[in-house]
C-alpha positions as CSV (number, residue, x, y, z in Angstrom):
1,X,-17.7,-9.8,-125.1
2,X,-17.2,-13.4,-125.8
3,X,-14.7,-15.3,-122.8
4,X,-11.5,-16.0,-123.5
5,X,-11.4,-18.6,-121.2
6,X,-13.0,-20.5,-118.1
7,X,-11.9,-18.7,-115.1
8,X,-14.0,-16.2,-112.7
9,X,-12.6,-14.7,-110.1
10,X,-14.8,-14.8,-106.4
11,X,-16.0,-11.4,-105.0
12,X,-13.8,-11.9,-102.4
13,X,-11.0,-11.7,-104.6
14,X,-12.3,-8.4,-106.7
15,X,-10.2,-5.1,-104.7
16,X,-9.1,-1.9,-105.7
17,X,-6.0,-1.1,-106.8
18,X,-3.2,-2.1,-105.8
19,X,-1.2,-0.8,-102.6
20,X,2.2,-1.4,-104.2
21,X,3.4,1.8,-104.8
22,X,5.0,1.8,-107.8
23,X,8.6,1.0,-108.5
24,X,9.8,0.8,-105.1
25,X,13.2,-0.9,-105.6
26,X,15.6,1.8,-107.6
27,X,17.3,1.6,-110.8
28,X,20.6,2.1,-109.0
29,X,19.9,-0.6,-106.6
30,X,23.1,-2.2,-106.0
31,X,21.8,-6.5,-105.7
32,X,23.7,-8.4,-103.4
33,X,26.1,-11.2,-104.3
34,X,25.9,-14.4,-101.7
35,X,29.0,-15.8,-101.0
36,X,30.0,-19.0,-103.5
37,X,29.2,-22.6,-102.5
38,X,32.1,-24.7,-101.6
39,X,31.2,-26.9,-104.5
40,X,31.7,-23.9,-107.3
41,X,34.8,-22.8,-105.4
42,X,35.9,-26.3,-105.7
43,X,34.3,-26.9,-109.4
44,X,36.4,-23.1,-110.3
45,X,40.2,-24.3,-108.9
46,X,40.0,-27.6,-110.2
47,X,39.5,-26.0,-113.7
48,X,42.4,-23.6,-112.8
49,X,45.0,-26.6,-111.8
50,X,44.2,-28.1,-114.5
51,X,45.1,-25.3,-116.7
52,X,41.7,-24.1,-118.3
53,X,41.5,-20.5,-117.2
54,X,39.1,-19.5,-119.6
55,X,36.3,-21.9,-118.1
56,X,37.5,-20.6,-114.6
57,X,37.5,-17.1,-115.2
58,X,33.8,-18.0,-116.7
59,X,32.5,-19.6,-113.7
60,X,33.8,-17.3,-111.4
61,X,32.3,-14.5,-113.2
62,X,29.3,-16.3,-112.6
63,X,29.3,-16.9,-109.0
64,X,30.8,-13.3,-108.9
65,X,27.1,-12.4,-110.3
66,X,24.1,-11.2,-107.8
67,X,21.7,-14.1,-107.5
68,X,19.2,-15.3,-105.0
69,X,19.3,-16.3,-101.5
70,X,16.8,-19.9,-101.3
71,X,15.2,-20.7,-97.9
72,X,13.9,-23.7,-98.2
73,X,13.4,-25.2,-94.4
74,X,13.9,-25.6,-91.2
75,X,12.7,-24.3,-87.8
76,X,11.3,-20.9,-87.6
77,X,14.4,-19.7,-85.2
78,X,16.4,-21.2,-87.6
79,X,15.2,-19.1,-90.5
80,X,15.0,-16.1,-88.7
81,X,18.9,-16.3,-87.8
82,X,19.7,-17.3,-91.6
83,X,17.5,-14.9,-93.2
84,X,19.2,-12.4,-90.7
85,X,22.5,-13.1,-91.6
86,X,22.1,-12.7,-95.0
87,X,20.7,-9.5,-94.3
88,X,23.8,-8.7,-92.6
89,X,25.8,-9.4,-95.3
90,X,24.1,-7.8,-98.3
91,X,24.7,-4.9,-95.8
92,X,28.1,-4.7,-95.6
93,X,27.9,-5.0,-99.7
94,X,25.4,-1.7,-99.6
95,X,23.0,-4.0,-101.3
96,X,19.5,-5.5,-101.4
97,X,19.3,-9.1,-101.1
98,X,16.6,-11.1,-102.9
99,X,15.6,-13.8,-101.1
100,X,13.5,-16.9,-102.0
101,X,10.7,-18.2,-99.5
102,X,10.4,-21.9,-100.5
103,X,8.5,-24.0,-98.0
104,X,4.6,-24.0,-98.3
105,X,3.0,-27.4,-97.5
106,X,2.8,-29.5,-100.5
107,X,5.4,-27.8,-102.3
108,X,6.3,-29.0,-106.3
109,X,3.2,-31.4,-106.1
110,X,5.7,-33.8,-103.5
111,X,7.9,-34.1,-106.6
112,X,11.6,-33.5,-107.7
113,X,11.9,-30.3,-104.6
114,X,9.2,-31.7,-102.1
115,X,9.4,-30.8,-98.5
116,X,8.0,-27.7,-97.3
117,X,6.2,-27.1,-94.0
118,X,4.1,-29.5,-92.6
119,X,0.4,-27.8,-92.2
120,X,-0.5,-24.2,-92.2
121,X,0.0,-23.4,-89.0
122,X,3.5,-24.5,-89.0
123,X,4.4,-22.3,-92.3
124,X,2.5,-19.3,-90.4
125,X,5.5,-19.5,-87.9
126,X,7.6,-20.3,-90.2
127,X,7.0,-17.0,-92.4
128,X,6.8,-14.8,-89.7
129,X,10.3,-15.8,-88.3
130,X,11.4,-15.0,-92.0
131,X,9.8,-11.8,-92.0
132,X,11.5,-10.8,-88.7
133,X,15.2,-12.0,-89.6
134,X,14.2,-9.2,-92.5
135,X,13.1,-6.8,-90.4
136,X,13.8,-3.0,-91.6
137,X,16.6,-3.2,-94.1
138,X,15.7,-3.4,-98.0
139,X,14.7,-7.0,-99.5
140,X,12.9,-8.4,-102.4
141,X,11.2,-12.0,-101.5
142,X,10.4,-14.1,-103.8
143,X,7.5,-16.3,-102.8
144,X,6.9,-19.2,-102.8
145,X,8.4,-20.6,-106.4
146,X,5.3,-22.5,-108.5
147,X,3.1,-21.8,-105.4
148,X,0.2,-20.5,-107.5
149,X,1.4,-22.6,-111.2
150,X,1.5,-25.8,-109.6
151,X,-2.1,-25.1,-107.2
152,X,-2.8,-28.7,-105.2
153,X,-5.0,-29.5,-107.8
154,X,-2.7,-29.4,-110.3
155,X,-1.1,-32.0,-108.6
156,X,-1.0,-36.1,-108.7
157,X,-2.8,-37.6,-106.0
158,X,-4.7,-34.4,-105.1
159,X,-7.9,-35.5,-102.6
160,X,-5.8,-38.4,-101.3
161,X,-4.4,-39.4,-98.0
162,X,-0.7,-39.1,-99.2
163,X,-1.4,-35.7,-100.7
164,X,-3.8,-33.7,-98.0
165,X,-3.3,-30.0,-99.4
166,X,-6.0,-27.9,-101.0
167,X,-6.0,-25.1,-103.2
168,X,-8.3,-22.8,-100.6
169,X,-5.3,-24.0,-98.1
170,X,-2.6,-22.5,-100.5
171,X,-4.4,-19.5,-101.1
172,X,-5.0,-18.6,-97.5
173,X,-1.3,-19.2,-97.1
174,X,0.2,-16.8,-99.9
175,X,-2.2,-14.3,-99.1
176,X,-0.5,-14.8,-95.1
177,X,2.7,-14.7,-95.9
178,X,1.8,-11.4,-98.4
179,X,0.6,-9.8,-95.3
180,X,3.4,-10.8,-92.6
181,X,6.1,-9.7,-95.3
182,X,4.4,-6.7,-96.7
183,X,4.1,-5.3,-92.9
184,X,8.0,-4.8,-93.1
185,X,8.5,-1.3,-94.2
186,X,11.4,-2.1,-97.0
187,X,10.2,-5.4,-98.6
188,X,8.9,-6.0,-102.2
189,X,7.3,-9.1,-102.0
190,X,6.2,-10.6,-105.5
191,X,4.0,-13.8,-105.8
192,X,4.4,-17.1,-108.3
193,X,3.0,-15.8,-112.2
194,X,4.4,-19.0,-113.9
195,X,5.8,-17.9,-117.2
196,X,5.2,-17.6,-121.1
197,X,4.7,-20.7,-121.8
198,X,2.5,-22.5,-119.4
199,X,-0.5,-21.0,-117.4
200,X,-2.8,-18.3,-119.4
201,X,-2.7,-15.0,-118.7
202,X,-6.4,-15.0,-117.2
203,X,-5.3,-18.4,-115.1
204,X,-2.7,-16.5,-113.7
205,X,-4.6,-13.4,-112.8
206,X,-7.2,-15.6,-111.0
207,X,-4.8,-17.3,-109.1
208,X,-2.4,-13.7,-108.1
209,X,-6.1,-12.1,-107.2
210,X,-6.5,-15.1,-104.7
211,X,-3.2,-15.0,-103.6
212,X,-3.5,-11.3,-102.9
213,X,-1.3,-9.4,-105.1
214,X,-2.4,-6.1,-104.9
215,X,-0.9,-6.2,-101.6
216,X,2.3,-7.4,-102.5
217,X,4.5,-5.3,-105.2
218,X,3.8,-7.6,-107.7
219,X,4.8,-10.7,-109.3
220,X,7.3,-13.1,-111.0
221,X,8.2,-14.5,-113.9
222,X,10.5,-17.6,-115.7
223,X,12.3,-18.8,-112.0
224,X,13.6,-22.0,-112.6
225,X,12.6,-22.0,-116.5
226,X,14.2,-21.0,-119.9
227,X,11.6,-18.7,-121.9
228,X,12.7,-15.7,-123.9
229,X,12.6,-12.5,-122.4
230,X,10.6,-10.9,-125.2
231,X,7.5,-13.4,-124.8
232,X,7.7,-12.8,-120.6
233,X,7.8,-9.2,-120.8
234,X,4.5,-9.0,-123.1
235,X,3.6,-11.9,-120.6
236,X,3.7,-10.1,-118.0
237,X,2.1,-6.7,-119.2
238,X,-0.9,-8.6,-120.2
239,X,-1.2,-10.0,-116.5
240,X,-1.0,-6.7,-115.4
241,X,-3.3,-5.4,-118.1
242,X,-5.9,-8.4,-116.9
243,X,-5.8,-7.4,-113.3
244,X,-6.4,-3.8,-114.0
245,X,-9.2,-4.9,-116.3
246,X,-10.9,-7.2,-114.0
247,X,-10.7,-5.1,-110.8
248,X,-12.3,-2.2,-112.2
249,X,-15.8,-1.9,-111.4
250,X,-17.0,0.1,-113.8
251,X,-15.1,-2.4,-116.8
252,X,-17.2,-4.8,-118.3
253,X,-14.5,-7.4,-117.6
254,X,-15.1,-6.9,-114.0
255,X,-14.3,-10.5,-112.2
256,X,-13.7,-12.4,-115.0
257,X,-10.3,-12.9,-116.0
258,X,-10.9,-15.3,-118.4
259,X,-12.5,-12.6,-120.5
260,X,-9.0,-11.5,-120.6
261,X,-6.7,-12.6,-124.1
262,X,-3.9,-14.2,-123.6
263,X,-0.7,-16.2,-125.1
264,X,-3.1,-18.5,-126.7
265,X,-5.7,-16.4,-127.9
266,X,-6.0,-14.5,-130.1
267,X,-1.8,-14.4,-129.9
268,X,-0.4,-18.6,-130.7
269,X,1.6,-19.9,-128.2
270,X,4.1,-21.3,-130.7
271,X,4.3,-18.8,-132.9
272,X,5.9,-14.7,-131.4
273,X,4.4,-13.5,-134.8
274,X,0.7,-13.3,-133.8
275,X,1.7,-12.1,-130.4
276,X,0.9,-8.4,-131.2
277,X,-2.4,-9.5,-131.7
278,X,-3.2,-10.0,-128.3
279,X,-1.6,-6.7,-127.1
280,X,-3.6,-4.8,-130.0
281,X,-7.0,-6.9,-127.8
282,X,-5.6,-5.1,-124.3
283,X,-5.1,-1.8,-126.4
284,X,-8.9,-1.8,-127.9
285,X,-10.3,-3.1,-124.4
286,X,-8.5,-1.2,-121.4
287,X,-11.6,1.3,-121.7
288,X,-9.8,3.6,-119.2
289,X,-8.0,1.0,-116.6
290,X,-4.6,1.8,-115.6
291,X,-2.0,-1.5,-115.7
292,X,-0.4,-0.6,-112.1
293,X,0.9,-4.6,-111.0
294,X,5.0,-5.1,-111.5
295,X,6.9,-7.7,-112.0
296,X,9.8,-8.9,-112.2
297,X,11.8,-11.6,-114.7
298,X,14.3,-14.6,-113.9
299,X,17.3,-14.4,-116.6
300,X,19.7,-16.9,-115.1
301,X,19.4,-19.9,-117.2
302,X,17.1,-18.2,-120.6
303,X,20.1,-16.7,-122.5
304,X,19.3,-19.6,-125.2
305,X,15.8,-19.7,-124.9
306,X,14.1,-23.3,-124.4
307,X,15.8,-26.7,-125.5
308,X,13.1,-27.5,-128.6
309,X,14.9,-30.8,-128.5
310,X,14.7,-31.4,-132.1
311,X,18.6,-32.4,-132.3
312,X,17.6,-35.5,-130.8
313,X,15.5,-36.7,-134.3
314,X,18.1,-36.3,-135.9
315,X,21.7,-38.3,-137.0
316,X,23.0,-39.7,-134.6
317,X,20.2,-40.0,-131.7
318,X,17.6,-40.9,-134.7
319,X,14.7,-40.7,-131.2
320,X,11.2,-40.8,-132.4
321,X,8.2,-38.3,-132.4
322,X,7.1,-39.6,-129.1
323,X,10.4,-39.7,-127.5
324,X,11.3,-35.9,-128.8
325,X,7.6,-35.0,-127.1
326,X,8.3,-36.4,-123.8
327,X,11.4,-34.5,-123.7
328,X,10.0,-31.4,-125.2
329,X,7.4,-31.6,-122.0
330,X,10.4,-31.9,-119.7
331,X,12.2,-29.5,-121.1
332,X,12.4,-27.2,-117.7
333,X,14.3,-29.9,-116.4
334,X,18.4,-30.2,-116.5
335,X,18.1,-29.2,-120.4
336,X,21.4,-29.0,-121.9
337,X,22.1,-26.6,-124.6
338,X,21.3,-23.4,-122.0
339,X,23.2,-20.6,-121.4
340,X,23.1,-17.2,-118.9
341,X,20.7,-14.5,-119.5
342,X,20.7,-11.1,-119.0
343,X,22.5,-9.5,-116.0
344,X,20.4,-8.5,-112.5
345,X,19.3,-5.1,-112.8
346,X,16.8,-2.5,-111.7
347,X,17.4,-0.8,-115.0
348,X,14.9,-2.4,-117.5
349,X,13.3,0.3,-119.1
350,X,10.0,-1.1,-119.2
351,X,7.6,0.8,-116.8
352,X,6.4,-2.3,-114.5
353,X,9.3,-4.6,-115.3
354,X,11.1,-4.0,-111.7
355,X,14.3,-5.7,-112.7
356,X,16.1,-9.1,-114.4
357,X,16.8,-11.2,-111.5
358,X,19.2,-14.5,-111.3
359,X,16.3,-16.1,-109.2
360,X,17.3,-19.9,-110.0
361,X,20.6,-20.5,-108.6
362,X,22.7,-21.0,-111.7
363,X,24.4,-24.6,-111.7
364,X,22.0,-26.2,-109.1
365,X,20.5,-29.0,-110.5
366,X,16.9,-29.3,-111.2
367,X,16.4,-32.4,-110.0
368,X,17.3,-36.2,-111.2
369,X,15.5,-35.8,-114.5
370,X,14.7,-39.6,-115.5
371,X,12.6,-41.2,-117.3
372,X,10.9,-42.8,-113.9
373,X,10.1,-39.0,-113.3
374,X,8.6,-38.7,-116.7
375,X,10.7,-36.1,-117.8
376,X,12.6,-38.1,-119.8
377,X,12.4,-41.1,-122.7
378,X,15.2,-42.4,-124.8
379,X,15.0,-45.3,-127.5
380,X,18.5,-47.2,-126.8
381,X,18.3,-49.5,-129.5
382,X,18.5,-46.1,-131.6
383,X,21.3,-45.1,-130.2
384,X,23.5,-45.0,-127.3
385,X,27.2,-45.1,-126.2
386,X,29.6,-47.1,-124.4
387,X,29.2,-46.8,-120.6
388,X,25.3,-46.4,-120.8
389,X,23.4,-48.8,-118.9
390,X,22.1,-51.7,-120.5
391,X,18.9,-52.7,-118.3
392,X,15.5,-51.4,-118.0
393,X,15.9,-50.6,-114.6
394,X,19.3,-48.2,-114.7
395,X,18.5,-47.2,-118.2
396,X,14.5,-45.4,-115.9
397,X,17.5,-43.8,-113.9
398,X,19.5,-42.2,-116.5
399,X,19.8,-39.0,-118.3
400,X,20.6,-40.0,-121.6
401,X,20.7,-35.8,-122.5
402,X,23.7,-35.4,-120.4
403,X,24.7,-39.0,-120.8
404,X,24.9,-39.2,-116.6
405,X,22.6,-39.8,-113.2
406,X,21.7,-36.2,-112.6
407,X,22.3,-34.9,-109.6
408,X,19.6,-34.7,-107.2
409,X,17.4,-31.4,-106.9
410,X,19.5,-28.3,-105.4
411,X,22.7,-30.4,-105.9
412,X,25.4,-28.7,-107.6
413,X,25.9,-29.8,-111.7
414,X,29.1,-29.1,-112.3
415,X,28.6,-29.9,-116.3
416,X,25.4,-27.7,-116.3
417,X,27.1,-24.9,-114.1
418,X,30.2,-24.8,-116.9
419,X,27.6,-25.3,-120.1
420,X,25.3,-22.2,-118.3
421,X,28.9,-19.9,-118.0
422,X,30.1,-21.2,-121.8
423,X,26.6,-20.5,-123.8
424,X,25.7,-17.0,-121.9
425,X,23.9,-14.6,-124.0
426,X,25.7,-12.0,-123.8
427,X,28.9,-13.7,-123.0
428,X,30.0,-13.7,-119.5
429,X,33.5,-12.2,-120.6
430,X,32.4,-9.6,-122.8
431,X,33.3,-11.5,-126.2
């Protein structure tokens, strides 16, 4: 068979099936809802005094919602005591927490989120104290956020002195932190699979082989993004399909993911249409190999699909083709027009879909999306308002989309948080 792509996965990587036993976390599991931040609370009663229940009683039905737990730092005793306290309180609730692991070295390519640990070593200690604030009780961890999408080579001034990671580094480092979680008797650990509209399906399955998936339960797709649930759960089959294919000895795909079809090809990207025609390529070419790897889907912020941005050419904004493609390629960042997806549940329906998770915290801010972080471009001679800054220099600051400095990265976005509650699909109040 002709390849499909470019990537071959190392002998190394190429093991039998996977040791996730099936759908370990139950359709009845009851997921466990954090406590608010003081800034929603605040962002809620403000509404309230000022008389617009509706937009409070929408926001609190949204922090009223399970969601994730992010770890993003600190020492290793520090983690361990957080991580354990969360545990303690999902519980008292009877539920499972899912908790997000989010501080490998070189993490988000030093960008909008950087941070992370500082080597390898340091990471190793600091996983391990989060595995043991887990211990026994019942927990899905999701690791590592754009771990495998974003590899170090994907990243700006990979090789250099001011970003010293490699990609055999970040490897060995998922594929510890798989084992140190794994060895707790009640976790579901699922690893970085990107989403629908970035990495190819064989990409991906090179990159969850090196990162050890078939140890883990599986993987995860959309955190942080906005892509339709309809393209990730075909998305995520075919990933499955690709790792059953290319782990079967006796396939002739055997080690070569990029034998595998994907969202590209024969399927276009761009258009849902021809997407069948990729699942009728896994149909014709499973020759016997069972699909086995979950996954699991991040609904808090896809409820509108992704921001096209083509409002923007038009009357009033009048932006050109260039400008509408630079924000078309930062559309994961701060887009407006986005509303909730589906609810957190176990109960999917689809055999290896686990469950729709709230994996991005819903009205945390993805960073200060500007046009000095090239996410952003805006022609103000075109148009723009009274209030907007006038000089180059503010103007690289400014986020002409919401019309605002965004907050930065993590930071609570009060006009996003409300916007997310308003445009949910379906509606957070049932109407």
């Amino acid at each position: 068979m002709a390849a499909l792509g470019v990537c071959a996965v190392p002998g190394s990587a190429q093991a039998a099936a996977s040791s996730a036993d099936g759908h370990t976390l139950p359709a009845h599991a009851r997921l466990f809802v954090p406590p608010p931040t003081s800034a929603a609370v605040s962002q809620i009663v403000q509404l309230a005094k000022g008389g617009d229940l509706k937009d409070a009683a929408l926001l609190t039905t949204m922090e009223a919602t399970p969601q994730a737990v992010w770890f993003t730092g600190g020492t290793p005793d520090q983690v361990r005591t957080q991580v354990h306290q969360t545990m303690v309180e999902a519980a008292l609730e009877n539920a499972v927490p899912v908790l997000v692991a989010y501080d490998i070295p070189g993490r988000d390519c030093a960008q909008y989120s950087a941070g992370g640990a500082l080597d390898a070593a340091s990471y190793e200690a600091w996983i391990s104290a989060f595995a043991a604030g887990i211990g026994d009780g019942n927990a899905v961890v999701i690791l590592e956020p754009d771990a495998l999408g974003n590899l170090p080579s994907n990243c700006g001034g990979f090789g250099t002195g001011t970003y010293p990671f490699t990609d055999a580094d970040r490897y060995a480092e998922v594929d510890d932190a798989v084992g140190a979680l794994e060895a707790k008797p009640n976790t579901d650990v699922y690893l970085d699979g990107t989403h629908s509209g970035w990495q190819s399906v064989g990409t991906m399955t090179q990159r969850l082989l090196l990162g050890d998936v078939q140890q883990a339960q599986g993987f995860y797709l959309n955190v942080s993004n906005y892509q339709p649930d309809n393209e990730l759960t075909d998305y995520g089959q075919w990933i499955s399909d690709c790792i059953a294919i290319t782990t079967d000895p006796s396939h002739w795909a055997y080690g070569n993911p990029g034998d595998c079809a994907s969202q590209y090809y024969p399927a276009t990207q761009s258009d849902f249409s021809t997407w069948d025609l990729t699942t009728q390529w896994y149909a014709a070419n499973m020759d016997g190999a069972v699909a086995a790897t979950h996954y699991v889907i991040d609904t808090s912020r896809n409820g509108q699909g992704p921001n096209a941005m083509a409002a923007y050419a038009a009357a009033p904004y009048n932006q050109s083709a260039s400008v509408i493609s630079t924000l078309v390629s930062g559309n994961w960042c701060n887009p407006p027009a986005s509303g909730l997806g589906l609810r957190p549940t176990a109960q999917t329906g689809v055999p290896l879909l686990d469950a729709y998770l709230w994996v991005k915290t819903p009205g945390q801010s993805d960073g200060q999306c500007d046009a000095a972080g090239g996410v952003r471009a805006w022609d103000y001679s075109a148009y723009t308002q009274t209030g907007w800054p006038t000089d180059t220099a503010d103007q690289s600051l400014f986020d002409p989309l919401w019309g605002l400095t965004d907050p930065a990265a993590g930071a609570w976005f009060p006009q996003q948080a409300l916007q997310l509650a308003q445009e949910a699909n379906p509606p957070l109040l049932g109407h």
